[in-house]
N, C-alpha and C positions, 0 to 999 in steps of 0.2 A: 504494500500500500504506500502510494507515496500523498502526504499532505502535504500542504502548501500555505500557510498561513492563515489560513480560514479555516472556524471548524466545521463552516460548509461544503468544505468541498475538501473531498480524497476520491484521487481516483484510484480505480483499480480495473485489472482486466475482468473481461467478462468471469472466468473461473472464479478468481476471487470472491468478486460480487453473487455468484452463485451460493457459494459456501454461505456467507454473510446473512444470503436472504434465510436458507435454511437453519439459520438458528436465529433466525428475528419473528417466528411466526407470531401471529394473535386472534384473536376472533369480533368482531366486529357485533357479537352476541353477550357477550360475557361481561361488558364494560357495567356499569351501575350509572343510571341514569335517573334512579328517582331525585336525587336531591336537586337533581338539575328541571325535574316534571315539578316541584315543588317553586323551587326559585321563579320559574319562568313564569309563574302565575303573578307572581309578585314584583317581577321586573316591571320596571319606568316604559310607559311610548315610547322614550327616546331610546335606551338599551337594547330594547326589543326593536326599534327599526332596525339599527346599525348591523346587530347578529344577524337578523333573520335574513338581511342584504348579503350580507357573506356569506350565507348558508343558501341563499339564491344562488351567489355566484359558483359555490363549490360544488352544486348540484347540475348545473350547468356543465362545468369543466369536465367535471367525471364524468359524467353521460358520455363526451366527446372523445375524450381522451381514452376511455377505455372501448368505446365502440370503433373510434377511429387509431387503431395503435398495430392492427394484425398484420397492416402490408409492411412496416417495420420486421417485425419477425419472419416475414415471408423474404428479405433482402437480407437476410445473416451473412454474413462473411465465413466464420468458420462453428462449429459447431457445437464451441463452449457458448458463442456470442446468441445463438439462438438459444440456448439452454438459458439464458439470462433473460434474454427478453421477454421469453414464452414467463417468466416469473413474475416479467414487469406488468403484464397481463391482469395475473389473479390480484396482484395487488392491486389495482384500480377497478376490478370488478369490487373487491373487499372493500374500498375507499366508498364506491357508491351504496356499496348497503349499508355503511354506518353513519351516511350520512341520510338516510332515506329511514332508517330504523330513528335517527333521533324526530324527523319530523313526525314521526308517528306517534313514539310515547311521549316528548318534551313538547315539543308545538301543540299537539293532538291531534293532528289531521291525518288518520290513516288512509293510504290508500294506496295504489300501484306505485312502483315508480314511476313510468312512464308522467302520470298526472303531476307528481310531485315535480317534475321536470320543465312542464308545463307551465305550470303556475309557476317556477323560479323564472324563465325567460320573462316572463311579465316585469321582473323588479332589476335585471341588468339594462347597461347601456349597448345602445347601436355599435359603440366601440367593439365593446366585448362580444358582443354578438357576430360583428364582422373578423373578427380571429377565429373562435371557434366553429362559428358556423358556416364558414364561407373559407377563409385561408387554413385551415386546418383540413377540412374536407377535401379541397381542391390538390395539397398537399401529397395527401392518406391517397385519393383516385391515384394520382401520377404515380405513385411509388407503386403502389399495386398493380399499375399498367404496365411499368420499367423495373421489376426486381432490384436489376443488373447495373440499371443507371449510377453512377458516385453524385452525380450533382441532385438529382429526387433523393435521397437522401440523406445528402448535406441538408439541404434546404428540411425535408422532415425534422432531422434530429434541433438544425438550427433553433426550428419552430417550438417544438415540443421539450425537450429539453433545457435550452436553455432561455426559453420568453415565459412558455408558460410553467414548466416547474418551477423554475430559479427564477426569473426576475417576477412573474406575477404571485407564482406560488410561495414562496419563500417569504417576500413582505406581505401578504395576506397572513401567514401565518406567523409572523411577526407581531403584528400591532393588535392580534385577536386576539393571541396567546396571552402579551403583557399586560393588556387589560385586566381578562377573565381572570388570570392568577393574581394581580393586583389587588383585585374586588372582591378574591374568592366566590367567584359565580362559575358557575356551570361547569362542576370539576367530574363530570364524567364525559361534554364533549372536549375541555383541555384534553383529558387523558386520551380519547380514542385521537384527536387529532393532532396530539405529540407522538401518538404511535404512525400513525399517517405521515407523519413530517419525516418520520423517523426511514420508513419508507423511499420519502421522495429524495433524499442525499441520496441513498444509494443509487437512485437513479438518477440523478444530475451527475454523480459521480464517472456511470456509465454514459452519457451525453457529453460531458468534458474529456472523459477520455478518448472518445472515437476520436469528433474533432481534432483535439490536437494531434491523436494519432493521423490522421489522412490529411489538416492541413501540413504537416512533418514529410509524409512521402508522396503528398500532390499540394503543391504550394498554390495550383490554380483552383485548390477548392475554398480557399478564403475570399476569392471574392464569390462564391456561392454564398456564404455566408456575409458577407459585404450587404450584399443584393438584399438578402432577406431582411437582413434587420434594418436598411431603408425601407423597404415596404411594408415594414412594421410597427416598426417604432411610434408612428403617430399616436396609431392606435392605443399601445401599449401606454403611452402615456396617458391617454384619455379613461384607460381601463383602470387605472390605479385609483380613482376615487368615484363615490357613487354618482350616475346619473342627475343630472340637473332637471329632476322630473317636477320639481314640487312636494315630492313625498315625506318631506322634513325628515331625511335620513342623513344625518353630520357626522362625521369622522371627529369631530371635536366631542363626542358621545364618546369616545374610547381615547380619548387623551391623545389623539395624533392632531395631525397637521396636511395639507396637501402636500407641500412644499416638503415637508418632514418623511411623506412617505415615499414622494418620488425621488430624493437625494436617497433612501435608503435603497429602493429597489436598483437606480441610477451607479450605484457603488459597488453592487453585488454581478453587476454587470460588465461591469470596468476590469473588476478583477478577473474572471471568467473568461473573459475575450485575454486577457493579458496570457493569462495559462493558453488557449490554444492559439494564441501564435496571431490572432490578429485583433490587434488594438481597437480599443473605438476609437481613435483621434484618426485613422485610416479609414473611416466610415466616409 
């Protein structure tokens, strides 16, 4: 394993990461959510817009990311690396039942997922709506059209790995995190979603290491990357804080800042790009 300054990010080869996931298992069943069914009854309008925005958005992501993630595993390289992915798999199918199990017993609103899915597109922005639902899709076809291609899956892993785990995922679960443990609220979705987080490193892990592996022995795969995160990045910043619907849903409910979150996700990116080999100041 090698780290790097961050305790975000260790990469390791596919193998490794394999090992890793096998002794990280959990159950998305087993976590204890009444005090959090109790809290939520009790929670302020304003606490309860801000989470349940988040818990839109994360409901949204997983849907995507794990329905859209197989043409990935369908373009392995060698045969530890699909043994890895095929893992990255279950764990995002496991990401959306816990987060579909908490709308059920803590919100109350049981239902399929599918609906629950539903109803969360209602409370994100067009931003984020146009990543996942459009650049991510659009992404996921092309790779599954081209296995074989380097550049469809530059631009996948680009997408997926390092926009939406690490720069959206990572400060989402940032400023949610230090809240909810701040406030001691909702310490059974902390818990399932520190096991979630816990999760996504190792998979950003594996998205930094491709990268720099292929931009290292194909130096024309960084402006695939280049590419991408211009035609992303807009977005990306527009996704970092909630929709300007009217819905009186503030980030200043959980003690952040706009300014404050997009310097954080903005840093985590900096660094990232530094490790595979191509800078953002070369954007």
């Amino acid at each position: 394993m090698t780290q790097i300054g961050d305790p975000e990010i260790q990469l390791n080869d596919p193998q490794t990461l394999y090992r890793r996931w096998e002794e990280s298992q959990w159950s998305p069943f087993t976590i204890d959510l009444s005090e959090d069914a109790r809290q939520w009854q009790q929670m302020s309008g304003e606490d309860r817009n801000v989470i349940f925005y988040v818990l839109s958005s994360l409901m949204v992501a997983e849907e995507r990311i794990t329905t859209k993630f197989s043409g990935l595993v369908g373009a392995y390289g060698t045969e530890e690396e699909a043994t890895f992915l095929s893992t990255q798999q279950v764990d995002e199918a496991r990401h959306m039942q816990f987060y579909a199990r908490f709308q059920d017993e803590v919100v109350a609103a049981p239902d399929a997922i599918a609906a629950h899915i539903d109803r969360a597109r209602e409370s994100v922005s067009d931003a984020f709506r146009h990543i996942f639902d459009e650049e991510l899709v659009q992404s996921h076809e092309r790779l599954v059209a081209e296995p074989h291609s380097l550049p469809a899956k530059v631009r996948f892993v680009t997408l997926y790995h390092l926009v939406l785990e690490s720069t959206l995922g990572l400060t989402t679960f940032k400023f949610t995190t230090d809240y909810l443990s701040g406030a001691k609220l909702l310490p059974g979705f902390v818990e399932g979603y520190s096991k979630i987080h816990h999760d996504e490193t190792r998979h950003i892990g594996y998205g930094v290491w491709f990268l720099r592996e292929t931009v290292r022995v194909h130096p024309e795969a960084g402006d695939v990357v280049r590419q991408t995160l211009r035609d992303l990045l807009p977005s990306v910043a527009a996704s970092l804080v909630p929709p300007d619907t009217g819905s009186n849903i503030d980030v200043a409910a959980i003690g952040a800042t706009s300014d404050g979150i997009r310097e954080f996700a903005l840093g985590g990116l900096t660094r990232r790009l530094d490790i595979v080999g191509v800078p953002l100041s070369s954007l």
